[in-house]
C-alpha positions as CSV (number, residue, x, y, z in Angstrom):
1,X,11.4,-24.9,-29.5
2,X,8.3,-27.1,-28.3
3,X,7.7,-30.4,-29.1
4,X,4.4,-30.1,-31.1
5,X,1.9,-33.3,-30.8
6,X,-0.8,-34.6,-32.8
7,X,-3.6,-32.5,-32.7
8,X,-6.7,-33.3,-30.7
9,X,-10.5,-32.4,-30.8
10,X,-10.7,-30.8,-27.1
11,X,-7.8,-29.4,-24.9
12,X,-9.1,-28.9,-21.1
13,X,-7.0,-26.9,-18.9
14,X,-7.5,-28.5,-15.2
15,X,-8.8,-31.9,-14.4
16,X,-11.0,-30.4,-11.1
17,X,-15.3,-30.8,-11.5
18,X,-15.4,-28.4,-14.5
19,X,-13.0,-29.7,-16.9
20,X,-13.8,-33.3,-15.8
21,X,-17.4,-32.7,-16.6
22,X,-16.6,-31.1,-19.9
23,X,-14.2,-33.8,-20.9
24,X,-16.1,-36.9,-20.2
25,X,-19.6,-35.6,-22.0
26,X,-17.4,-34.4,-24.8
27,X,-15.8,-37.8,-25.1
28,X,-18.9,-39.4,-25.3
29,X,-20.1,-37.1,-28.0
30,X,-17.2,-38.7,-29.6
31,X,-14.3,-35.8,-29.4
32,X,-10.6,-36.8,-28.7
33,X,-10.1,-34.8,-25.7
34,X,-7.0,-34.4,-23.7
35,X,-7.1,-33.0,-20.1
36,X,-4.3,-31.2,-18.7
37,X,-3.5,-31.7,-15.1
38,X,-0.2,-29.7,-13.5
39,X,-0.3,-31.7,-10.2
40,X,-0.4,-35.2,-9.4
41,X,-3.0,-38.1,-10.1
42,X,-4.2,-38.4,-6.2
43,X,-6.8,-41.3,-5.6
44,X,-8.9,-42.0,-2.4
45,X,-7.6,-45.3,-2.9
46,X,-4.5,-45.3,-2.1
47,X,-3.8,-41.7,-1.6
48,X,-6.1,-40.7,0.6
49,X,-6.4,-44.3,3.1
50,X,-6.2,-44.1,7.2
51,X,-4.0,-43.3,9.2
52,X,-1.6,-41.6,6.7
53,X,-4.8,-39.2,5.2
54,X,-5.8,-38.0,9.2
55,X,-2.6,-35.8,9.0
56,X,-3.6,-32.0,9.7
57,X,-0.4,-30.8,9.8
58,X,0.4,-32.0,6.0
59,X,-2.6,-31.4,5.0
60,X,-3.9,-28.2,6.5
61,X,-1.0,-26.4,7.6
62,X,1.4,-27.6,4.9
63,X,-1.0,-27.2,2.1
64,X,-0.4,-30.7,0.7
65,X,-3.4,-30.6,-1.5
66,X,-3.1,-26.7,-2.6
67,X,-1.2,-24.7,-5.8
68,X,2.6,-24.3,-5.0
69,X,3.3,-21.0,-3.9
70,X,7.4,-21.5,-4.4
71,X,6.7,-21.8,-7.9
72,X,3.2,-20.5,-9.0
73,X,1.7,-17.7,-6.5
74,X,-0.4,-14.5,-6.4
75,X,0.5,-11.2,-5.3
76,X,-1.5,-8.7,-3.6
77,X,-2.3,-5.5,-2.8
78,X,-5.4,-3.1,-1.2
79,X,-5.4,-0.2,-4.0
80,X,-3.2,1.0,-6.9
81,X,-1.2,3.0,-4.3
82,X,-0.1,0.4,-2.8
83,X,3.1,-2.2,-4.4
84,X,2.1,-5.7,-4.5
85,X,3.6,-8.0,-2.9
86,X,3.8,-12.2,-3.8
87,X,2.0,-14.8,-1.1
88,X,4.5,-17.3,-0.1
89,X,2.1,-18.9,2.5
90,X,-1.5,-19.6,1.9
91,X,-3.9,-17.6,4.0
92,X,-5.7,-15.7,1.0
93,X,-7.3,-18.9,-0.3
94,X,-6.8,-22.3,-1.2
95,X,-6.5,-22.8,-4.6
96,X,-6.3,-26.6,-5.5
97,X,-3.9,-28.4,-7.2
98,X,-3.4,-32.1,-8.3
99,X,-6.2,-34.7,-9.7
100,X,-9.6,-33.3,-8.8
101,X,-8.5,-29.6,-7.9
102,X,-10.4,-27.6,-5.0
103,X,-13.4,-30.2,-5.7
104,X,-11.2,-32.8,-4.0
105,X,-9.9,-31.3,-0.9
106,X,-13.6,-28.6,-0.5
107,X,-15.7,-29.1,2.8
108,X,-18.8,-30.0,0.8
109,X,-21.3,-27.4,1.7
110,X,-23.8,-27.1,-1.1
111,X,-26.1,-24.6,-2.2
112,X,-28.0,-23.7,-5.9
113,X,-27.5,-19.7,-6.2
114,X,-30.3,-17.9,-5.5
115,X,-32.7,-16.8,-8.3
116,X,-32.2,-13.0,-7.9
117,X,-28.4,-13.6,-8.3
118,X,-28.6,-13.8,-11.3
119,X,-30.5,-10.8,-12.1
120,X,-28.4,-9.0,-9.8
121,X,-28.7,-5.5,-11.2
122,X,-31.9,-5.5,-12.9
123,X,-34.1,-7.1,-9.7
124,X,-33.0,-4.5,-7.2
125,X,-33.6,-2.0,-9.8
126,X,-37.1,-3.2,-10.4
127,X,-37.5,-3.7,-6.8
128,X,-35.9,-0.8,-4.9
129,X,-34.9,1.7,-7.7
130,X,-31.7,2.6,-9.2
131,X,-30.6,4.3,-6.2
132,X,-30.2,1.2,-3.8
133,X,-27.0,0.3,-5.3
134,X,-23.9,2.8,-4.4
135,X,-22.1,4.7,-7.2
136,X,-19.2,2.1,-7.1
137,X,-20.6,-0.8,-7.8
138,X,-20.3,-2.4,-11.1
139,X,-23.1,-5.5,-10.5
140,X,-24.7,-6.8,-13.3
141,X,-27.1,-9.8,-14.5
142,X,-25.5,-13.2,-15.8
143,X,-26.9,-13.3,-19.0
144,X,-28.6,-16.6,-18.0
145,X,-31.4,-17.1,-15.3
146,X,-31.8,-19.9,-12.6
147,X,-34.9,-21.3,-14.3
148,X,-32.8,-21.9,-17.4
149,X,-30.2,-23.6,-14.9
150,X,-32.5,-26.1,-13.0
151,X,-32.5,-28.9,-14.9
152,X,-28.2,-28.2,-14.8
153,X,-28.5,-28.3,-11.0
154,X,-30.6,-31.0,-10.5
155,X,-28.0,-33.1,-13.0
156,X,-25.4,-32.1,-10.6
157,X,-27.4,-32.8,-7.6
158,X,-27.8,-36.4,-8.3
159,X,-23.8,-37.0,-10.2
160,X,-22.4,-36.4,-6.3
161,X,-25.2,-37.7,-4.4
162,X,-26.3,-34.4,-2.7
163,X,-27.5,-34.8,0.1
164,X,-30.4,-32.7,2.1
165,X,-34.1,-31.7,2.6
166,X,-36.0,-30.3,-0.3
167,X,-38.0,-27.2,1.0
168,X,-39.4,-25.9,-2.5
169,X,-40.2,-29.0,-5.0
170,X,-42.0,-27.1,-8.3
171,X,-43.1,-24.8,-6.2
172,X,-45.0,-26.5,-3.6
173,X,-43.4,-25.7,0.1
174,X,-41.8,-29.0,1.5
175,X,-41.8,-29.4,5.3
176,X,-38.5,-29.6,7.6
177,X,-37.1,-28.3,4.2
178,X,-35.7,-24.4,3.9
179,X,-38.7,-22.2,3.2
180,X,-36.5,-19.8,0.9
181,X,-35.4,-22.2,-1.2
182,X,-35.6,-22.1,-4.9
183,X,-37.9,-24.4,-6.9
184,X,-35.8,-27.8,-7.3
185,X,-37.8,-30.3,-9.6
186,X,-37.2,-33.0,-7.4
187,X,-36.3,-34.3,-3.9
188,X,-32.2,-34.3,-2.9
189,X,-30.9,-37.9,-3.7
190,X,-30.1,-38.8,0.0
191,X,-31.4,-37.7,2.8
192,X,-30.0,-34.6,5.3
193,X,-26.6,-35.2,7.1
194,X,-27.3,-35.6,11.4
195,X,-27.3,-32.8,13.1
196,X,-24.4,-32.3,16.7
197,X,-25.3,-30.3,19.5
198,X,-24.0,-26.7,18.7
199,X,-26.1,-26.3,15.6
200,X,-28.9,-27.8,17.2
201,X,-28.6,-25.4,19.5
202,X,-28.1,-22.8,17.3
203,X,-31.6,-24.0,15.6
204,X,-33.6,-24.3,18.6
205,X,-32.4,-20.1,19.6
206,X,-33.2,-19.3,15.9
207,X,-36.6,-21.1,15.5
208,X,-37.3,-19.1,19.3
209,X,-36.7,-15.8,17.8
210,X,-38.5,-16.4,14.6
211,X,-36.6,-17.5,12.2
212,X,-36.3,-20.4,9.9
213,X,-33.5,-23.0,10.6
214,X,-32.8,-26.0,8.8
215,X,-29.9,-28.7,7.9
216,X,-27.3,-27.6,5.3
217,X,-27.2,-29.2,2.1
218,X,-24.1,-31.6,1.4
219,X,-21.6,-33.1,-1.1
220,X,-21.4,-35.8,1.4
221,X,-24.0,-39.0,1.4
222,X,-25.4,-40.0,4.1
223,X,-26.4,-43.5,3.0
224,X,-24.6,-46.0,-0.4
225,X,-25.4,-44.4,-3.1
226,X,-25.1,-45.2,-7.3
227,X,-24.7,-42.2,-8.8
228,X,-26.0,-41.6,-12.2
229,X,-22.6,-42.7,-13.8
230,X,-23.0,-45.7,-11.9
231,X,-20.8,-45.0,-9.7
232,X,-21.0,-46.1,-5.7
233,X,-20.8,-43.7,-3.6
234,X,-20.6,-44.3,0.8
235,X,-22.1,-42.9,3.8
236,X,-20.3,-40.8,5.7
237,X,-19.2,-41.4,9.0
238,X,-18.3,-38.1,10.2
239,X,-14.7,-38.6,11.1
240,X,-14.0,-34.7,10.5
241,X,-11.1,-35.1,8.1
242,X,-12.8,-33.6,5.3
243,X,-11.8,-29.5,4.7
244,X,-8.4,-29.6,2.9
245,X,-7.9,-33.7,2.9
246,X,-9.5,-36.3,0.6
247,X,-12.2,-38.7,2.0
248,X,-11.0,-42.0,2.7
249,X,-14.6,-43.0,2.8
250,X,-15.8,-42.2,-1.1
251,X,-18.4,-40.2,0.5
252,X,-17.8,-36.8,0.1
253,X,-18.3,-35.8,-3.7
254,X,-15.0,-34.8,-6.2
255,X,-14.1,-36.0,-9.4
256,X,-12.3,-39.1,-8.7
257,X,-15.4,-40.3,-6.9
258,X,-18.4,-39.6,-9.1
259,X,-17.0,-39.0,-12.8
260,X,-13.5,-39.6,-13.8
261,X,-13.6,-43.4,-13.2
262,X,-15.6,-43.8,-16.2
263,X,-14.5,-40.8,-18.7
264,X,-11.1,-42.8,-18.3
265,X,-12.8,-45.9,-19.8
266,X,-13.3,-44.2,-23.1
267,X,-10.2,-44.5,-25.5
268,X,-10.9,-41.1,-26.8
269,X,-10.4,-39.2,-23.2
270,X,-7.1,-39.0,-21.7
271,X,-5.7,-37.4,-18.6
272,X,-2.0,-36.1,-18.9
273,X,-0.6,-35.3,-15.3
274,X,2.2,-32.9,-14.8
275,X,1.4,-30.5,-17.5
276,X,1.6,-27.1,-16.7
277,X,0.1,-24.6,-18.8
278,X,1.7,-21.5,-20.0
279,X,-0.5,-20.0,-22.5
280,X,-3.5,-20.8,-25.0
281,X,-1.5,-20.3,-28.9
282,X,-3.7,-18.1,-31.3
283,X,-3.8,-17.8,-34.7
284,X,-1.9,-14.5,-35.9
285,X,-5.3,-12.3,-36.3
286,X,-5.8,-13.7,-32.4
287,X,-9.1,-14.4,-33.8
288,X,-8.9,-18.4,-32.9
289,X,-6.7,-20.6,-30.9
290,X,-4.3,-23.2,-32.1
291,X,-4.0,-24.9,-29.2
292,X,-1.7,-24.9,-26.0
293,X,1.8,-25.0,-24.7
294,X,2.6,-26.5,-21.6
295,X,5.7,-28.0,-19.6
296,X,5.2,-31.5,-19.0
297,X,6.4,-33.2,-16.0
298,X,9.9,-33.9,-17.4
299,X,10.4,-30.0,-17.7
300,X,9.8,-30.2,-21.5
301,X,7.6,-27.7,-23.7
302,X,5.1,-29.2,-25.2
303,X,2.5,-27.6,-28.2
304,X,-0.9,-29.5,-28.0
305,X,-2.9,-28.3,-31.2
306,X,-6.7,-28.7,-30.6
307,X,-10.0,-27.2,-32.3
308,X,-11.4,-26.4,-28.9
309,X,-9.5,-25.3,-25.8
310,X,-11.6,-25.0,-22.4
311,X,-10.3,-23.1,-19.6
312,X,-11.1,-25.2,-16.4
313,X,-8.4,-24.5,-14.5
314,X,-9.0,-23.0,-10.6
315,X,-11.5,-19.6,-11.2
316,X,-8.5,-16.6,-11.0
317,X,-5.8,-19.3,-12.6
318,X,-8.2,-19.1,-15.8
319,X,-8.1,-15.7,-15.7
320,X,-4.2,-15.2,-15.7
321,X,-4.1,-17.8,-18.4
322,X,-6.6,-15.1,-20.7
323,X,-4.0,-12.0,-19.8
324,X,-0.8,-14.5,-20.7
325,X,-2.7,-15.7,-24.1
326,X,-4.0,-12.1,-25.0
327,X,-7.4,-13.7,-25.0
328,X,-9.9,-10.5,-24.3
329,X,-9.6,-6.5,-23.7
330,X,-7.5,-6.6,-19.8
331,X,-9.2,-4.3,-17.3
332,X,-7.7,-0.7,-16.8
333,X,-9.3,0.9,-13.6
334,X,-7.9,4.3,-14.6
335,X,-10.3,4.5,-17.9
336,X,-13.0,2.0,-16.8
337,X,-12.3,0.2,-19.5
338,X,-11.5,-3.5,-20.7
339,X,-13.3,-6.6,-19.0
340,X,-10.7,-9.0,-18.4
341,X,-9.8,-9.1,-14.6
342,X,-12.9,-7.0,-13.9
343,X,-15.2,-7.8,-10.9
344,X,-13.2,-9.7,-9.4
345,X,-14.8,-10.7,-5.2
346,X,-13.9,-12.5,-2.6
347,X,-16.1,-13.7,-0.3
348,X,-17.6,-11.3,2.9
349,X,-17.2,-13.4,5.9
350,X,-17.5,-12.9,9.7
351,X,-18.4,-14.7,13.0
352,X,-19.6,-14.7,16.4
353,X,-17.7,-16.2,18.6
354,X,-19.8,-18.6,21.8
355,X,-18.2,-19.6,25.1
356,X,-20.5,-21.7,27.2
357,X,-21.0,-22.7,30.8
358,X,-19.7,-26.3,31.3
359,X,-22.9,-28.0,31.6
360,X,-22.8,-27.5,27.6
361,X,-20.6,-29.9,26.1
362,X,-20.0,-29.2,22.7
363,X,-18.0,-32.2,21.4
364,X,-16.1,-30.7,18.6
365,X,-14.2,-33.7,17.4
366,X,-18.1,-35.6,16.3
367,X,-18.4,-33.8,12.7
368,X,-17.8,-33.1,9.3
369,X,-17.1,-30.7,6.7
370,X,-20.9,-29.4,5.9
371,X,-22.4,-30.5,8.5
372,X,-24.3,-27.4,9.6
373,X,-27.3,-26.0,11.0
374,X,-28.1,-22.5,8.6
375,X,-30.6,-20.0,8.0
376,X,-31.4,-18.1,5.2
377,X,-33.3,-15.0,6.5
378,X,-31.3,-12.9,5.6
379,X,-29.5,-14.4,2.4
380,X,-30.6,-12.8,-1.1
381,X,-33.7,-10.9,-1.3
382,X,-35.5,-12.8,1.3
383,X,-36.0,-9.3,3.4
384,X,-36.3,-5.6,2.5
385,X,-33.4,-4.2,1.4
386,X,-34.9,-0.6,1.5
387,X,-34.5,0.4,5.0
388,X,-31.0,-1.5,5.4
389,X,-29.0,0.6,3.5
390,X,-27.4,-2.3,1.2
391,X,-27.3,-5.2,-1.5
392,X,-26.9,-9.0,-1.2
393,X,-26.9,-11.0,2.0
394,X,-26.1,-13.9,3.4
395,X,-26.5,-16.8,5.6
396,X,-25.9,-18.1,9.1
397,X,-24.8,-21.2,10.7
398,X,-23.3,-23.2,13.2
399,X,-20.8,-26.2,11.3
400,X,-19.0,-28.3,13.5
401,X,-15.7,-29.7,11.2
402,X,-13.7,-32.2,13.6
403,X,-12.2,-29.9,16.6
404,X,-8.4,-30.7,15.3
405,X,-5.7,-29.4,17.7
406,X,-3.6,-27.3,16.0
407,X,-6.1,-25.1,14.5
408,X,-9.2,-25.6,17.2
409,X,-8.2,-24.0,20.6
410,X,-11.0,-21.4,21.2
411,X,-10.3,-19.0,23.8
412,X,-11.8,-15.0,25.2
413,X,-10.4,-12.3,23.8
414,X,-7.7,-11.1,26.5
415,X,-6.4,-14.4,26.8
416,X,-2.9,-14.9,27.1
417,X,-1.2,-16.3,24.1
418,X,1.0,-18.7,25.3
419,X,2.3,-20.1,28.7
420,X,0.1,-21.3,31.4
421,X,-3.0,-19.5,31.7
422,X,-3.5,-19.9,28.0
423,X,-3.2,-23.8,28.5
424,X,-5.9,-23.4,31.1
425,X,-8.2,-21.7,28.9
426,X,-7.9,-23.9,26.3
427,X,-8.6,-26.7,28.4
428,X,-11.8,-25.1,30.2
429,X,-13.6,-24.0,26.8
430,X,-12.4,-26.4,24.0
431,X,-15.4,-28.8,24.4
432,X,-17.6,-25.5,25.9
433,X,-17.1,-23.5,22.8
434,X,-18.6,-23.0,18.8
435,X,-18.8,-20.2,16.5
436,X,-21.9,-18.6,14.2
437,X,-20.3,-18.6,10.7
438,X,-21.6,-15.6,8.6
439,X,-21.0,-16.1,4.5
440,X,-22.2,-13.4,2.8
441,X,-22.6,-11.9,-0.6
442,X,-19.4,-9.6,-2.1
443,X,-20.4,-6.6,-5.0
444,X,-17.9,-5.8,-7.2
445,X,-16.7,-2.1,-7.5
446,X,-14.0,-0.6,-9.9
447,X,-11.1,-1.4,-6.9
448,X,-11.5,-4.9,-7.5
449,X,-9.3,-6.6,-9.9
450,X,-7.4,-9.1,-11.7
451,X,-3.9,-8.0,-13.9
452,X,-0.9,-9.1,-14.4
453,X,2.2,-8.1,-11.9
454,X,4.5,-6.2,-13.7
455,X,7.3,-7.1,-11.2
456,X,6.7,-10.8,-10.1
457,X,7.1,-14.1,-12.0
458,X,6.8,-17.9,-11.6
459,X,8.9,-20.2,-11.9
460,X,8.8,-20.5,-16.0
461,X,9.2,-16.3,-16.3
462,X,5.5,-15.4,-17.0
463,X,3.7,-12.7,-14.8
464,X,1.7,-13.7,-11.2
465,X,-1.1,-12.9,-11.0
466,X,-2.1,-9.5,-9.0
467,X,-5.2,-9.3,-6.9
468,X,-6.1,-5.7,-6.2
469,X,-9.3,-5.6,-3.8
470,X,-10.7,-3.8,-0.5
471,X,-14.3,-4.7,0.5
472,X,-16.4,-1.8,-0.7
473,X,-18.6,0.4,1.8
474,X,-21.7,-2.0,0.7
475,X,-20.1,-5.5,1.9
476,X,-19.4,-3.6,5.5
477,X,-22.7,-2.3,5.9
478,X,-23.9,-6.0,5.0
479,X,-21.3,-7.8,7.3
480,X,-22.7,-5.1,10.6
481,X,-25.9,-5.9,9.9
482,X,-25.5,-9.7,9.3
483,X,-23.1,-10.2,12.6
484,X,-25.7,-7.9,15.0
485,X,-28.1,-10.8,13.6
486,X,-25.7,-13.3,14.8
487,X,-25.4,-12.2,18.0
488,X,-29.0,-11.6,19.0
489,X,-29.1,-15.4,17.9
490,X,-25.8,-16.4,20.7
491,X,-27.5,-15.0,23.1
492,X,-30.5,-16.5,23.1
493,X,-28.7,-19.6,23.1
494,X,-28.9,-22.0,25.8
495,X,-25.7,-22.1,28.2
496,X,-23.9,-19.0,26.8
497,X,-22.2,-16.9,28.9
498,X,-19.8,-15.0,26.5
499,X,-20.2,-14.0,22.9
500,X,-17.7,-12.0,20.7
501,X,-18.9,-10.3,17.4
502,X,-16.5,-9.8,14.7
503,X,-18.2,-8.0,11.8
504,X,-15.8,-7.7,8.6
505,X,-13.9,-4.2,9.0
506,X,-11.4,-2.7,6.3
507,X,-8.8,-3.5,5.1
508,X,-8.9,-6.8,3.5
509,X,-6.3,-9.0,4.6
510,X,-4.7,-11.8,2.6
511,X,-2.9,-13.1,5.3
512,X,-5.7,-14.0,7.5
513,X,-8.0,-16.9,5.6
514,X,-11.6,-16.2,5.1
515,X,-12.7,-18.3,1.9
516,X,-11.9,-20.0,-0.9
517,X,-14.9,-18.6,-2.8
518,X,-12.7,-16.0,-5.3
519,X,-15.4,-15.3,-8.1
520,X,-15.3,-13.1,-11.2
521,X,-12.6,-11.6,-13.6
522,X,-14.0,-13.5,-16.5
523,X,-18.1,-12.5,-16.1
524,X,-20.8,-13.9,-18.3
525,X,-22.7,-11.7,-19.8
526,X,-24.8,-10.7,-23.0
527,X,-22.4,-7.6,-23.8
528,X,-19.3,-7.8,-25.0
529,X,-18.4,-4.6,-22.9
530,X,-18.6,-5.7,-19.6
531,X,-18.1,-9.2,-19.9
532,X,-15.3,-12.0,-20.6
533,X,-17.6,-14.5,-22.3
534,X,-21.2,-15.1,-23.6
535,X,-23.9,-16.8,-21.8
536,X,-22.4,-20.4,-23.1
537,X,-18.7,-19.3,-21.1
538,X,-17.5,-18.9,-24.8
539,X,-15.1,-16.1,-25.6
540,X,-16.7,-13.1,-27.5
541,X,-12.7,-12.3,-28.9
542,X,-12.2,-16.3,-30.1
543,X,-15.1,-18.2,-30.3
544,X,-13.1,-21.8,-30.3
545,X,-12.2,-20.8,-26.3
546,X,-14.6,-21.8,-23.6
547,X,-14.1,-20.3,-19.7
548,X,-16.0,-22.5,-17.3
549,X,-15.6,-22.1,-13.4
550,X,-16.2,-19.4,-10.6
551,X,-14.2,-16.6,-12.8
552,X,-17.7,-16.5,-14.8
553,X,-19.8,-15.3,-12.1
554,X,-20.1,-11.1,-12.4
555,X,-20.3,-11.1,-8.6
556,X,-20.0,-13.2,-5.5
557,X,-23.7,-14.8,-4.0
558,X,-23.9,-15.2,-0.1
559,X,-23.5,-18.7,-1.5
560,X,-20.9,-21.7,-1.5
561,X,-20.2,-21.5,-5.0
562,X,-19.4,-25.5,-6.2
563,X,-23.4,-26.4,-6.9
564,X,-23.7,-23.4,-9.5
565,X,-19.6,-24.0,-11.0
566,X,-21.2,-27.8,-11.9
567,X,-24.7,-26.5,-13.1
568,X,-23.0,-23.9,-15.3
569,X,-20.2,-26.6,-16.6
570,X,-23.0,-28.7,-17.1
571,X,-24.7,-26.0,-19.1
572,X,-21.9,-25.2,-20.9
573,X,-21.2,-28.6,-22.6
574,X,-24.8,-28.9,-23.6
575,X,-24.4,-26.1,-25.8
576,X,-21.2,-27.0,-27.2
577,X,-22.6,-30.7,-28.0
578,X,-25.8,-29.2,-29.1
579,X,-24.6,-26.5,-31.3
580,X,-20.9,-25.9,-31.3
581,X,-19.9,-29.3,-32.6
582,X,-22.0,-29.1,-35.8
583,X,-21.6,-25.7,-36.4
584,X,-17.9,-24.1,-35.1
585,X,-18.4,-20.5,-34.3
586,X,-20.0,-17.8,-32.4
587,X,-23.1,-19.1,-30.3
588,X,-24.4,-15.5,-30.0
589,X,-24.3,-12.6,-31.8
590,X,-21.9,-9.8,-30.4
């Protein structure tokens, strides 16, 4: 039987940006809130200090900062035809684990969602008539718009020290800035990260053909910063080592950096490490929740009553925590019925792959995690849709990481894979090579789901989670289209002599990696049919359960996903303090 504990005000699932967010501004409404971390407390100070951080094969390859798969993984499978099978090495994504989650170990790329994604369904009906979007697909609107988000963003903009050039401040057109941008209601808080030479070649081909280049928006400064916490922030120095390792520098943006430090001032907020969830308890009409049990790091179960439980653990992680807790209708594909699970994306990626002449030296190793070169031409609504035969978009960029030798050793296609010619090419175009990243937008369509796996469990005997999903015909048309744009782009770069397109084709793969944007399963929504949660992530089945995270979004944008999961948290907690707190109970009608 579980050890039960005193009860608490606020139990947070997950100690990454959402529930760290939701914890500290619920502490200092005065709630006792205790956050519930299954990995490790991990620091930049001493954790992640030179030379033990700059470790790629730990960190990369052996997934030091990621979920466990020996003990907690997922299973997948293309179609209901098809048996499911468990991950046992990560390829499919990289879901975070320990202090700080995915925000601590992301690249920092960071974009606001565009303004038509959140009207998904209802602007390309206006628009383009019903007919532009394909029988399948099961799109909808958020509930919420971006307008009503702004002042969220902009909050989140300045807690990480965003850097980047406004190109839309209240609706005047900023120069050097991005001319699609959204309305912002101020300038970034620091100013855009430098630029290397393959995206400023990429820019100067762009900008020759028309288009509209400009630098990427980070998560990493690019000058000291004090953060609106008061928290200092660095500049970057571009060492590289910043996708899938924490930043030695306290420049790059997470948790540890530009919140937690003073939510664990407060008496009333504590962190418990080593506490893996099982389940959210409800009452016996399943109408509220009592709390949650977890096994703590001695192996113990523990019952943690609470008034309010937030989920806030990695996107798909909170949605296998609503199936265990029976929290919400699951999602049957065979009646179209259910909204647990439900539009479920990944993220539609592809490249083009550059080899230059030798003159052009490339310099792989001078970067940084989102430091890019992009374009938005094609992301959103920012072209006509009629004659293209699709929905969404996305963008295109050159980002130079850091050039690390066991995963950076560009070669042709027809090049050997091992033994002496192999070396050769390696050694001819690793400083003569780049690639145009493509991230686009991903619809979601009834063959795209969350459930539990009826024949795989973890390591504590509950269900793993099973991902069912195949791109549908709209993401393929998309990814053609968005890599032919691509490669007009290489060529008209200076110094190519070799490009290689590789639009997304079916089926998707989970054992080649592509993102680690996984959206949906738990959308937001104003009706209770086809959504998870309310407008305020609050669960339309037990009002005293909030959702927070990626899982909310009803489909994927062509965008990083990190600026909108800290706008929405954001969001969410001012409804809660605003409302919730006085007034326990549904925040909109059902």
């Amino acid at each position: 039987m579980a050890k039960t504990l005193p009860a608490v005000d606020v139990a947070i699932i997950g100690g990454g940006w959402t529930g760290s967010i939701i914890g500290k501004e619920l502490a200092a409404a005065k709630q006792r809130v205790v956050v519930l971390e299954r990995g490790e407390a991990r620091w930049p100070s001493p954790d992640f200090q030179g030379p033990n951080v700059h470790d790629e094969l730990k960190y990369t390859r052996r997934h030091e900062l990621h979920q466990d798969a020996a003990t907690e993984t997922y299973t997948f499978r293309n179609n209901t035809d098809q048996k499911a099978l468990p991950m046992r090495r990560w390829q499919f994504a990289y879901p975070g684990t320990h202090l700080g989650g995915a925000g601590n170990h992301w690249s920092g790329a960071y974009y606001r969602f565009d303004p038509t994604d959140f009207v998904m369904r209802s602007h390309y009906n206006e628009r383009y008539g019903k007919d532009i979007f394909d029988k399948e697909l099961t799109c909808q609107d958020w509930g919420i718009t971006y307008d009503e988000l702004e002042p969220y963003f902009d909050r989140f903009d300045y807690l990480i020290g965003a850097s980047g050039q406004a190109g839309n401040i209240k609706g005047e057109k900023q120069e050097g800035g991005n001319p699609f941008e959204p309305w912002r209601s101020r300038p970034y808080p620091n100013p855009p990260m430098k630029v290397p030479y393959a995206p400023a070649l990429f820019g100067e081909a762009a900008r020759k053909l028309g288009y509209h280049p400009y630098v990427q928006p980070s998560a990493l400064c690019t000058r000291p910063y004090v953060n609106t916490e008061g928290l200092h922030m660095s500049a970057c120095v571009y060492c590289g080592f910043c996708s899938n390792f924490g930043c030695e520098h306290f420049a790059k943006a997470s948790p540890q950096v530009c919140i937690l430090p003073v939510a664990m001032k407060m008496e009333n907020f504590e962190i418990r490490t080593g506490a893996h969830v099982l389940r959210v308890e409800l009452t016996p009409d399943k109408k509220r929740a009592r709390g949650v049990t977890y096994v703590d790091a001695g192996g113990e179960e523990v019952f943690q009553p609470a008034e309010i439980v937030v989920l806030s653990a990695f996107g798909i992680n909170n949605v296998r925590l609503l199936l265990l807790s029976g929290i919400g209708k699951p999602f049957d594909p065979a009646t179209n019925t259910g909204v647990v699970g439900r539009n479920y994306t990944h993220q539609t990626t592809s490249g083009v792959n550059l080899f230059f002449d030798e003159s052009v030296n490339i310099n792989p190793f001078m970067g940084a995690g989102a430091v890019a070169v992009t374009m938005d031409d094609f992301s959103a609504d920012n072209f006509d849709h009629g004659p293209v035969g699709f929905v969404g978009g996305g963008y295109l960029q050159i980002q130079v990481v850091s050039g690390a030798p066991i995963g950076f050793h560009p070669t042709p296609k027809g090049t050997p894979s091992w033994g002496s010619e192999w070396k050769k090419a390696v050694a001819r175009y690793y400083n003569h090579a780049a690639n145009i990243t493509i991230t686009g937008s991903a619809q979601p369509w009834r063959g795209g789901y969350l459930s539990l796996d009826p024949t795989y469990k973890d390591a504590w005997g509950l269900p793993l989670l099973r991902v069912t999903y195949d791109f549908p015909d709209n993401d393929i048309r998309m990814s053609a289209f968005l890599t032919e744009k691509g490669d007009e782009i290489a060529r008209a770069m200076k110094g190519i002599v070799r490009t290689e397109p590789g639009p997304r084709k079916r089926p998707f793969s989970a054992t080649a990696y592509q993102s680690t944007h996984l959206t949906g399963g738990a959308a937001m929504g104003d009706d209770p049919n086809t959504s998870v949660v309310n407008r305020y992530g609050q669960s339309w089945d037990v009002p005293n359960v909030f959702v927070t995270g990626a899982a909310l979004f009803p489909q994927n944008s062509g965008y990083n996903p990190t600026g909108t999961v800290g706008a929405t948290a954001y969001w969410i907690v001012e409804k809660i303090k605003a409302d919730y707190l006085r007034s326990p109970g549904p925040l909109v009608s059902s």
